[in-house]
GUZALUM-251963 format. One record per residue (C-alpha): residue number from 1; residue in three letters; x, y, z. Coordinates in steps of 0.02 Angstrom, whole numbers, plus 50000, padded with zeros to 5 digits. Example, Ala and Ser with C-alpha at 12.3 -4.5 7.8 and 13.67 -1.06 7.14 Angstrom:
// residues 2
atom vexti: 1; torvex: ALA; east: 50615; north: 49775; up: 50390;
atom vexti: 2; torvex: SER; east: 50684; north: 49947; up: 50357;
This chain:
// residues 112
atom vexti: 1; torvex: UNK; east: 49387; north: 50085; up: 50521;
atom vexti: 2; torvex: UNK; east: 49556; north: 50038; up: 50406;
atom vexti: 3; torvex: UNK; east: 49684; north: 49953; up: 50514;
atom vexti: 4; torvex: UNK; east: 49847; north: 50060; up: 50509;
atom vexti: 5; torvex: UNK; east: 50003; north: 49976; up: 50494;
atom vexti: 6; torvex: UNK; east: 50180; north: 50046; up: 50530;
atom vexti: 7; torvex: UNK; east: 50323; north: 49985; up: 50401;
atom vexti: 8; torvex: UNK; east: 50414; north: 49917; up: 50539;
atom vexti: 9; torvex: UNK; east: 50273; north: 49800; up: 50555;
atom vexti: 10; torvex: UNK; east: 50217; north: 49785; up: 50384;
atom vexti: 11; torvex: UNK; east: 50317; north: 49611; up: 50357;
atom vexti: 12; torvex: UNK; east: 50233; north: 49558; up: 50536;
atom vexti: 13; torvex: UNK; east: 50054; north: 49568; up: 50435;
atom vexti: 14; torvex: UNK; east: 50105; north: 49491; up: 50270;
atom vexti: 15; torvex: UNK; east: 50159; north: 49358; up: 50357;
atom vexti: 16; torvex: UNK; east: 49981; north: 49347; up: 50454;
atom vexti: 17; torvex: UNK; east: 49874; north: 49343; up: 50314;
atom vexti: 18; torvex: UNK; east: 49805; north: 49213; up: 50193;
atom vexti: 19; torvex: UNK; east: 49917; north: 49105; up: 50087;
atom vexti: 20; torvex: UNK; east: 49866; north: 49223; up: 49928;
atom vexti: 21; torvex: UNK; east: 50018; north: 49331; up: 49909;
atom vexti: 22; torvex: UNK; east: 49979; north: 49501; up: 49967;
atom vexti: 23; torvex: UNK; east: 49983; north: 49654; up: 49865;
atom vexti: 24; torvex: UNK; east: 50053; north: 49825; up: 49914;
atom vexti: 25; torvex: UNK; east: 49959; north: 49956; up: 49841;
atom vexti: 26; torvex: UNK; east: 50058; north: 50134; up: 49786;
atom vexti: 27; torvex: UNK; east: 49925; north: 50249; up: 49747;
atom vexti: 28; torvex: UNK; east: 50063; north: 50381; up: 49710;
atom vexti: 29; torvex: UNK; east: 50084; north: 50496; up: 49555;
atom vexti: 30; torvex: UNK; east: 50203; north: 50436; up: 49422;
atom vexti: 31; torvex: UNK; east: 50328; north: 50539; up: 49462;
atom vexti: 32; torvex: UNK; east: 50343; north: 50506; up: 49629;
atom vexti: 33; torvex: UNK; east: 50372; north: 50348; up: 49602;
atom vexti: 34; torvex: UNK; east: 50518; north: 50400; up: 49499;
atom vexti: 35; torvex: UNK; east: 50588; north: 50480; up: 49654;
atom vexti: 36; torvex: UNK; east: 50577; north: 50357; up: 49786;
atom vexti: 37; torvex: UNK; east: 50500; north: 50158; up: 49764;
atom vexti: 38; torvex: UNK; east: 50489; north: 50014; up: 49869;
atom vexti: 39; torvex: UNK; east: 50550; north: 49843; up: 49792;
atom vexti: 40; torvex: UNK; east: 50444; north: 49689; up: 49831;
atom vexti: 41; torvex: UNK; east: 50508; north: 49564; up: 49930;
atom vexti: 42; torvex: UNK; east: 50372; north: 49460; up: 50027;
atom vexti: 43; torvex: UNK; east: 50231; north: 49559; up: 49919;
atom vexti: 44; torvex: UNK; east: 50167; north: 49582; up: 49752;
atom vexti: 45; torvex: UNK; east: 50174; north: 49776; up: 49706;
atom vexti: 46; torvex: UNK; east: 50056; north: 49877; up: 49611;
atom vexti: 47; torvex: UNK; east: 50055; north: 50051; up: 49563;
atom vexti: 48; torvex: UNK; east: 49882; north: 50137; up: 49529;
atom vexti: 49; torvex: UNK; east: 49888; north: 50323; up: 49549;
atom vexti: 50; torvex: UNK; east: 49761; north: 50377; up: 49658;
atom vexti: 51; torvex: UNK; east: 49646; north: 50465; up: 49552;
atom vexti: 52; torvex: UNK; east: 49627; north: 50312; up: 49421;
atom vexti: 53; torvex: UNK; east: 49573; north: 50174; up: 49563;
atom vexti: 54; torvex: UNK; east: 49386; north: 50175; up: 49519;
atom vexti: 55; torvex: UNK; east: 49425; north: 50163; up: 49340;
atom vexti: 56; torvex: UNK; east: 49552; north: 50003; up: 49377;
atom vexti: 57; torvex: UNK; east: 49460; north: 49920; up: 49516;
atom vexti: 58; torvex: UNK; east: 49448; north: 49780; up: 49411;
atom vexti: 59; torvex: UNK; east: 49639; north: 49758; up: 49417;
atom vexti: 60; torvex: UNK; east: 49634; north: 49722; up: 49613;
atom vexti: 61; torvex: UNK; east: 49573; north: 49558; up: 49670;
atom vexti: 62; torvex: UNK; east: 49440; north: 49579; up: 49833;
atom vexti: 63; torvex: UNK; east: 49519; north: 49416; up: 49902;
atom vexti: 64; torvex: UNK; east: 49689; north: 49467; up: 49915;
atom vexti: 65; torvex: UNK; east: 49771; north: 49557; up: 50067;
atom vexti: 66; torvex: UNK; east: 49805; north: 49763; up: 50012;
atom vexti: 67; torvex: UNK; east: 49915; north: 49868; up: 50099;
atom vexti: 68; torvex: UNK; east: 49902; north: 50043; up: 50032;
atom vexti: 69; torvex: UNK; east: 50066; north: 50162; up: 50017;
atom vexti: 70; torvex: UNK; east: 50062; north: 50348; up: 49978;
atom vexti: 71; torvex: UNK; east: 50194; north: 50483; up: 50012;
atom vexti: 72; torvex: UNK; east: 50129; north: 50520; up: 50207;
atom vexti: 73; torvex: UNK; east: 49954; north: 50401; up: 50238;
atom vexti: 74; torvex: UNK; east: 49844; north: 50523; up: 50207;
atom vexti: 75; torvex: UNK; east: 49815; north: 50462; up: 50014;
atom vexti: 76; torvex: UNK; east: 49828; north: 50290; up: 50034;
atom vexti: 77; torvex: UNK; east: 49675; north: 50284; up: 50204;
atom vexti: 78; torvex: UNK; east: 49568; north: 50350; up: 50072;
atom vexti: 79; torvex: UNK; east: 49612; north: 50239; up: 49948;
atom vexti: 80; torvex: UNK; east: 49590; north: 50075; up: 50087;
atom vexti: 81; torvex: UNK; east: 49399; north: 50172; up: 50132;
atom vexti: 82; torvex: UNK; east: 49392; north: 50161; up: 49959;
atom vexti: 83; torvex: UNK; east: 49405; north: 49955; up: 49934;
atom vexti: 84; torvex: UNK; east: 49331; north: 49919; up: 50093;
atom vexti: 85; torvex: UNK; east: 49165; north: 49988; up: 50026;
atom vexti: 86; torvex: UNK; east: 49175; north: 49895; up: 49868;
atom vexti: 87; torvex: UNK; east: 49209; north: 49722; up: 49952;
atom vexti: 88; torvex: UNK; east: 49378; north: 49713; up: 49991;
atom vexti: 89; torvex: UNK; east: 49398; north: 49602; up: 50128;
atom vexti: 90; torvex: UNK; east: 49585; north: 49620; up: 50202;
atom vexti: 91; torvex: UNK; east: 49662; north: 49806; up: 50172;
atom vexti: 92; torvex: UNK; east: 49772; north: 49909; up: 50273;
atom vexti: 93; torvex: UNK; east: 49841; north: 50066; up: 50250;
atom vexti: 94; torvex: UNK; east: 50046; north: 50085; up: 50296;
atom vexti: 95; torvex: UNK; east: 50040; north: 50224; up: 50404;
atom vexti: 96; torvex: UNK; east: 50186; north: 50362; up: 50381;
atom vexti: 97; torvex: UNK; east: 50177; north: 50315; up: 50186;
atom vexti: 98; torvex: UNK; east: 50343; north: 50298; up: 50104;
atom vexti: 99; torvex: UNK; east: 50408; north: 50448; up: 50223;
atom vexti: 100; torvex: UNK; east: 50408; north: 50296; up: 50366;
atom vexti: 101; torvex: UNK; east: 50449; north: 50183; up: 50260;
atom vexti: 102; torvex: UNK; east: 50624; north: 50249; up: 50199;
atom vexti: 103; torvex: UNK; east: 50653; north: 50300; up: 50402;
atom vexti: 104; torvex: UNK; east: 50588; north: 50135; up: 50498;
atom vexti: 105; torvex: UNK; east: 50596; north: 49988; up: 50353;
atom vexti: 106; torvex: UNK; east: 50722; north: 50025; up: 50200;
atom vexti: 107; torvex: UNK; east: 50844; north: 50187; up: 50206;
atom vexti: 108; torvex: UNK; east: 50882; north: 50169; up: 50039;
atom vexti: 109; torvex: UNK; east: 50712; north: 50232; up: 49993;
atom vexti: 110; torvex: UNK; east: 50738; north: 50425; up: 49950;
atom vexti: 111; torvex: UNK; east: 50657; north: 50541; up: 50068;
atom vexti: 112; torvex: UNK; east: 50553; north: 50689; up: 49981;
């Protein structure tokens, strides 16, 4: 079972996890990420369209902490199913997607 975490809380589990800085994973489409984005503060981000994560597994690190953002969670808790079967050993999924995250952890994210 992937751990959900709430954007209100996100900072809450970066901060528990390993020194490695932890990654926040936006599986959107490219132009959604045109419309609303999240800028990195205590995180690295990277932004892997659903679709191509197989092909670009090799661009995640297993060891590092992954929280995965979509548009409403629904995405990105496939995408954290995904890792955890091939051997990632810390991933999350931010529940609400960037929906929650514009309402509980940034406003000036767009809602769409």
């Amino acid at each position: 079972m992937i751990t959900q975490v709430r954007p209100a809380s996100l900072s809450a589990w970066l901060h528990s996890v390993s020194d490695a800085q932890p990654v926040v994973l936006d599986v959107r489409e490219p132009w959604e990420l045109q419309t609303a984005s999240v800028r990195p503060t205590d995180f690295r981000l990277i932004s892997i369209p659903m679709n191509e994560i197989p092909a670009r597994l090799a661009e995640l690190d297993p060891a590092t902490p992954v929280a995965c953002l979509c548009h409403h969670g629904a995405r990105s808790l496939r995408v954290a199913a995904f890792l955890a079967e091939n051997g990632f050993e810390n991933v999350v999924n931010i529940a609400g997607g960037i929906h929650a995250w514009s309402v509980e952890r940034d406003p000036e994210v767009p809602v769409y």
